[in-house]
Backbone bond lengths (Angstrom), bond angles and torsions (degrees), N, CA, C in turn:
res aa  C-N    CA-C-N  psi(-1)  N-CA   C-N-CA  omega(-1)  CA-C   N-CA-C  phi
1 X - - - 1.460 - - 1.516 108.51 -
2 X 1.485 106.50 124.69 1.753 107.98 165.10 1.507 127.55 -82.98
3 X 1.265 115.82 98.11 1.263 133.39 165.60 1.412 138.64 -67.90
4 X 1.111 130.45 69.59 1.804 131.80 -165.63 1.318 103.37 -80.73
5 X 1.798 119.51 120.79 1.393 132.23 160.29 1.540 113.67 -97.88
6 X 1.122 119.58 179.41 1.669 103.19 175.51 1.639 82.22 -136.59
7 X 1.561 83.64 148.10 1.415 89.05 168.83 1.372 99.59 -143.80
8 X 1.206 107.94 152.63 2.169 117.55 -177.23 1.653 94.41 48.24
9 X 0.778 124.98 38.02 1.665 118.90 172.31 1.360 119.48 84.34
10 X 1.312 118.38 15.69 1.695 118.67 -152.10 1.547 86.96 -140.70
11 X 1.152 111.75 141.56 1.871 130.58 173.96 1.640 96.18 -98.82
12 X 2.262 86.15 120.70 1.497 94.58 167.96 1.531 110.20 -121.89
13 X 0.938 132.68 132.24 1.483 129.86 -159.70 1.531 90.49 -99.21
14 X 1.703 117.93 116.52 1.131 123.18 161.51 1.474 104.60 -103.88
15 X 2.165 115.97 156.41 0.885 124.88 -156.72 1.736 92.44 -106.15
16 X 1.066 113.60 109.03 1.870 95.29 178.40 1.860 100.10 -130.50
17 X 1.061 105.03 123.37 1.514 128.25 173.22 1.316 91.86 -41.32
18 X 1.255 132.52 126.24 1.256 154.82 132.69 1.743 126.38 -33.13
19 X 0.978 121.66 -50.46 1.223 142.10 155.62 1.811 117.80 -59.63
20 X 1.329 113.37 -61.94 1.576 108.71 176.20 1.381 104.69 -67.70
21 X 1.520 115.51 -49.07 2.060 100.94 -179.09 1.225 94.56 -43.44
22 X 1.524 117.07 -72.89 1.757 120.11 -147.40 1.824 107.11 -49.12
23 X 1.105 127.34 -24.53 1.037 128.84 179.93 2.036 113.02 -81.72
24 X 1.267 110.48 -34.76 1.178 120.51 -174.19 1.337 82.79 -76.02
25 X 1.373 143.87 -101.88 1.506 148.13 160.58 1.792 97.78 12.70
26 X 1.081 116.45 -82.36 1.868 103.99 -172.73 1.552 104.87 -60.98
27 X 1.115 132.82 -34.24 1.931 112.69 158.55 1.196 109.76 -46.78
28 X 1.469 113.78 -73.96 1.707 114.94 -158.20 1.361 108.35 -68.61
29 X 1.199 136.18 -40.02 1.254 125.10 175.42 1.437 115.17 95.96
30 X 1.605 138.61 5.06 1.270 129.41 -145.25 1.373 98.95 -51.76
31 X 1.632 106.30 152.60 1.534 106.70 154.26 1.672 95.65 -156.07
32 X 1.810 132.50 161.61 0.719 119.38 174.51 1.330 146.77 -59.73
33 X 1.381 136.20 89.54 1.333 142.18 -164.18 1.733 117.12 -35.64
34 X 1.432 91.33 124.25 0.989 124.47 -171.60 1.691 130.00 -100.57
35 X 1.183 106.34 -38.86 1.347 129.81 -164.62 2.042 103.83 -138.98
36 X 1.420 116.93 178.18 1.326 129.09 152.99 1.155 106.56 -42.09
37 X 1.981 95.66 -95.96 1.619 105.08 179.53 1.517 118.08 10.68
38 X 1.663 94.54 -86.67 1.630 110.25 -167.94 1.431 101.72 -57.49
39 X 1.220 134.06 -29.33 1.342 112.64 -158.91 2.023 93.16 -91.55
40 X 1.108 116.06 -56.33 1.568 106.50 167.82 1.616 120.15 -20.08
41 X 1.562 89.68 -36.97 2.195 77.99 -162.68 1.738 96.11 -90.14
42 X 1.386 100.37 -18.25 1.781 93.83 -171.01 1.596 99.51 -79.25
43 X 1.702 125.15 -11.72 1.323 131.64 -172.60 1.777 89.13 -82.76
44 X 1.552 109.86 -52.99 1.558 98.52 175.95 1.253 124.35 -60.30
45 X 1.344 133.28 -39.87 1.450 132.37 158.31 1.717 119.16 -23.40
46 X 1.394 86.98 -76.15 1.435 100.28 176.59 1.304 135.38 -51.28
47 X 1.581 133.58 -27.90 1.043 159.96 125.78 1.393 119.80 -36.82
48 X 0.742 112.82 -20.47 1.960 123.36 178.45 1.590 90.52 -77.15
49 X 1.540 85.03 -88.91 1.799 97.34 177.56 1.181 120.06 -22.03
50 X 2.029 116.47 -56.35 1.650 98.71 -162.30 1.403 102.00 -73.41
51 X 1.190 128.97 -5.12 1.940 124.85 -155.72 2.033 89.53 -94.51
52 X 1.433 109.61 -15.64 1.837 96.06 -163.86 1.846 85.89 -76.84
53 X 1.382 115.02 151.43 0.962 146.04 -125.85 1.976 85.43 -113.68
54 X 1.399 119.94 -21.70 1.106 134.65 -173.29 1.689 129.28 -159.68
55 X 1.447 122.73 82.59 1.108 134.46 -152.99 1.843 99.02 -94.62
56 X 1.314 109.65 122.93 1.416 118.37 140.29 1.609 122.19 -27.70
57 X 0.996 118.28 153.80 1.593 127.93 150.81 1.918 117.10 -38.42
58 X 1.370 88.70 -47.03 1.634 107.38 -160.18 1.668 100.18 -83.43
59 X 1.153 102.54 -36.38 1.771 94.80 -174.98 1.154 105.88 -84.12
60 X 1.408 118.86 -31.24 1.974 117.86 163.43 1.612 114.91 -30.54
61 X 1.160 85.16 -52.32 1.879 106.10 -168.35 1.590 86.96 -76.77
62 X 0.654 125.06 -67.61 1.847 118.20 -162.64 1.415 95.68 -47.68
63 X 0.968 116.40 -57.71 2.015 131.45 178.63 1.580 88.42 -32.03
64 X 1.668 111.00 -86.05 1.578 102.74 -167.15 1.641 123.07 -46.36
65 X 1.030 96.94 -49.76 1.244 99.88 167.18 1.283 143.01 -8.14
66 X 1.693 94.17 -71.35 1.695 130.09 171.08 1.458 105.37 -70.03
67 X 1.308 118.20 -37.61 1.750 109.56 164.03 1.047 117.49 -64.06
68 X 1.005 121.64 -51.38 1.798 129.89 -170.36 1.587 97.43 -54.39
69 X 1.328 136.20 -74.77 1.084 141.86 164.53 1.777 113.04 -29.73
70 X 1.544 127.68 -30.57 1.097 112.66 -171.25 1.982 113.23 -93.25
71 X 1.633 82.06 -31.32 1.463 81.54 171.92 1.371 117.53 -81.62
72 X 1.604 129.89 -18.91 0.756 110.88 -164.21 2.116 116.09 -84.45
73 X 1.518 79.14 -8.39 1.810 98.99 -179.35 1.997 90.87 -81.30
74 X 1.117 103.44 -45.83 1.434 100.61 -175.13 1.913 122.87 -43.01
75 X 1.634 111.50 -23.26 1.178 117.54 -135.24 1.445 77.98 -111.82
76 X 1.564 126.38 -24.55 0.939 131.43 166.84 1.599 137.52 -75.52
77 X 1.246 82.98 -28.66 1.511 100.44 -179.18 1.639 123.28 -80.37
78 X 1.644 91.87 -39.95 1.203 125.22 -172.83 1.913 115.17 -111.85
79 X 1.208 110.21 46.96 1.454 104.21 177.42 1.640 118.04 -49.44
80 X 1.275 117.94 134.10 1.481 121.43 169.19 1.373 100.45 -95.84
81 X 1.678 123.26 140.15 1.212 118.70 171.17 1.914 92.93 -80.91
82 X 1.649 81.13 -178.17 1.513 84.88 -164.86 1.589 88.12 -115.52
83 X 1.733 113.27 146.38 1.514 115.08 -148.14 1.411 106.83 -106.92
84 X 1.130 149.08 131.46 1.658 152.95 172.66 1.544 99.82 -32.24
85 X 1.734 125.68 112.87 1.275 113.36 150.80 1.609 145.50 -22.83
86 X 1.377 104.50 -33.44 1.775 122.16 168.73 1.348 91.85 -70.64
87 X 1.970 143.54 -34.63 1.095 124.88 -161.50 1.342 100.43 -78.98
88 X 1.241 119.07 -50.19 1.476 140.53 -169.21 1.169 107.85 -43.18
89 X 1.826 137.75 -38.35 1.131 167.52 140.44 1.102 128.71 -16.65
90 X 1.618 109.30 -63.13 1.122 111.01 164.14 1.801 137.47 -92.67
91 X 1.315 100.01 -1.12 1.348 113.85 177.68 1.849 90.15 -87.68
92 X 1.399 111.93 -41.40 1.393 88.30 174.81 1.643 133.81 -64.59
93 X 1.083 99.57 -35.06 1.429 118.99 167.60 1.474 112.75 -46.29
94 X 1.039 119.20 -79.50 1.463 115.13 159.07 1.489 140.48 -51.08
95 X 1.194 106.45 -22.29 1.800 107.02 145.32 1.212 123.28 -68.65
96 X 1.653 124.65 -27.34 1.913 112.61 179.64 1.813 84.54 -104.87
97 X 1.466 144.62 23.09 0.920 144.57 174.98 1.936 118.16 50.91
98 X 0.980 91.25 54.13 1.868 110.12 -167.50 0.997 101.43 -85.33
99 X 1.457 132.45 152.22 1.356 137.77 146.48 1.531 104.93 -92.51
100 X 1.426 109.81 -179.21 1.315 123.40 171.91 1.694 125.71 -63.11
101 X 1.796 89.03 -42.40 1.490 105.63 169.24 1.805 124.86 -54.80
102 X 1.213 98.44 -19.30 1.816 117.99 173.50 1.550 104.21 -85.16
103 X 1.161 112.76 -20.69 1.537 101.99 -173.15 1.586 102.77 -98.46
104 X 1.504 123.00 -14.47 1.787 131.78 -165.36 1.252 87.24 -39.48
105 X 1.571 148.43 -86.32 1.166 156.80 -141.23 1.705 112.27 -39.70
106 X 1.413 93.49 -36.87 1.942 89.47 174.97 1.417 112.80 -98.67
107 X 1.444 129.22 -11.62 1.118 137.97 -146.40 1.482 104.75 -115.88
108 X 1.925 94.36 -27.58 1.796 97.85 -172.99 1.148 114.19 77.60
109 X 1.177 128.67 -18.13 1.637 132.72 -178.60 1.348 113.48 173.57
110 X 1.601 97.70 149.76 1.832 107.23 164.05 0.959 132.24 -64.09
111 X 1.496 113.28 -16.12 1.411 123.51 167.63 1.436 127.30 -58.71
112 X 1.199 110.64 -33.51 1.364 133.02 -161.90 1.895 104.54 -100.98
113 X 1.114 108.80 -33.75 1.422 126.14 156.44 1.314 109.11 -34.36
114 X 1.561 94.41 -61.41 1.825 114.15 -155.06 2.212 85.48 -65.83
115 X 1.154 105.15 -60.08 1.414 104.06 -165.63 1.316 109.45 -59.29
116 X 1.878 130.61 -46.19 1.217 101.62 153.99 1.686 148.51 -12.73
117 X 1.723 98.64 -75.60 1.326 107.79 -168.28 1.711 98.27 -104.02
118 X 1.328 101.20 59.29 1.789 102.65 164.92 1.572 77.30 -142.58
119 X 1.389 135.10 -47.72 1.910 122.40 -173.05 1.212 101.69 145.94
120 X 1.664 116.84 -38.85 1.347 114.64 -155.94 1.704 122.03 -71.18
121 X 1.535 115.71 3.35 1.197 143.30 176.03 1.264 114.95 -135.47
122 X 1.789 113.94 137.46 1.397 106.08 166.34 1.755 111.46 -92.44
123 X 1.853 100.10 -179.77 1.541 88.09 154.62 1.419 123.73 -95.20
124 X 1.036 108.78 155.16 1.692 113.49 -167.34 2.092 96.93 -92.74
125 X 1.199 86.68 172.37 1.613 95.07 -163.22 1.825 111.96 -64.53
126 X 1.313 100.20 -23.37 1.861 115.29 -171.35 1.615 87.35 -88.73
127 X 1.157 129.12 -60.66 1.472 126.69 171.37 1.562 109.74 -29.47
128 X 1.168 119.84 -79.53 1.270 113.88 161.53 1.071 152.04 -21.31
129 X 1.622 104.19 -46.49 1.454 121.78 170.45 1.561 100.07 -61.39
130 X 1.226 130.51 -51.56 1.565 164.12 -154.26 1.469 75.42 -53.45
131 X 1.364 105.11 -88.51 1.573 117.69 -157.20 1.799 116.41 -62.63
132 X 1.019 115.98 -15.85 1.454 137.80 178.24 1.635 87.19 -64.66
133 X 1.072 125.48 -88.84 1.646 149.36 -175.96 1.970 89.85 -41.24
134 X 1.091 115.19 -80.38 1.470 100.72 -163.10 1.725 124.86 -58.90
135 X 1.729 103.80 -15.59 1.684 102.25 -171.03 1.998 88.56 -109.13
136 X 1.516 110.10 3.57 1.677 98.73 -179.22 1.529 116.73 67.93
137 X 1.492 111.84 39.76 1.659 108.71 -171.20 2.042 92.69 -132.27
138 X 1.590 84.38 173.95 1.497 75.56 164.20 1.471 114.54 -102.36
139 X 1.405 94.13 169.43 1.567 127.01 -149.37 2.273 99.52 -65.07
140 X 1.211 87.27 -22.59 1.712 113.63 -169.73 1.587 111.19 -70.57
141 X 1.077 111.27 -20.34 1.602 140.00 -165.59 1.551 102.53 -87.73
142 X 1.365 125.36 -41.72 1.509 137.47 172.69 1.189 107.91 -82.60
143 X 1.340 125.73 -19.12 1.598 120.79 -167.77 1.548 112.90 -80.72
């Protein structure tokens, strides 16, 4: 059976046996996660698959599958709030073990550091760019 997914905007026609999916599909059972339970066994599923040493076409797809479904219950289950750029800042800072004085060059000063990551200042859009480029993140993350 010819199956076309798109991926990045472009149609790739994968070849997947009809017969081996449908059979992998009536084992695993996907359905949209609902609970733990389900999401544990679709985490064991999936984990099976990525660890075999040599995957079919069909168990690839069953694999994504079972992710797609796990994160997507995950994101639900598990909301992350979304964190103040000044927070983001300083937890980074203290993970590559930085002072403020390491950051003067985008900031122009420690002063301005200090007002950053206390609230009373935001970062400005070139700041951002700045810090995007030096910690390797995107630019969206400072904003």
């Amino acid at each position: 059976m010819l199956s076309t997914t798109r991926t990045n905007g472009r149609g790739i026609a994968n070849r997947l046996n009809r017969n081996a999916y449908g059979k992998l599909l009536a084992d695993a059972l996907p359905v949209v996660i609902e609970n733990e339970a389900q999401n544990k066994r679709a985490i064991a599923i999936s984990s099976e698959l990525m660890n075999k040493p040599k995957r079919t076409r069909e168990e690839t797809q069953l694999m994504k599958l079972l992710i797609s479904l796990t994160v997507d219950y995950e994101r639900r289950a598990y909301p992350m709030e979304k964190s103040e750029p000044r927070e983001i800042l300083a937890h980074l800072m203290e993970l590559h073990g930085l002072k403020r004085a390491d950051l003067a060059p985008i900031f122009k000063s420690r002063s301005a550091i200090s007002e950053v990551l206390s609230g009373k200042r935001g970062i400005s859009r070139n700041q951002a760019k700045a810090l995007a480029e030096r910690f390797a993140l995107s630019v969206e993350i400072f904003l």
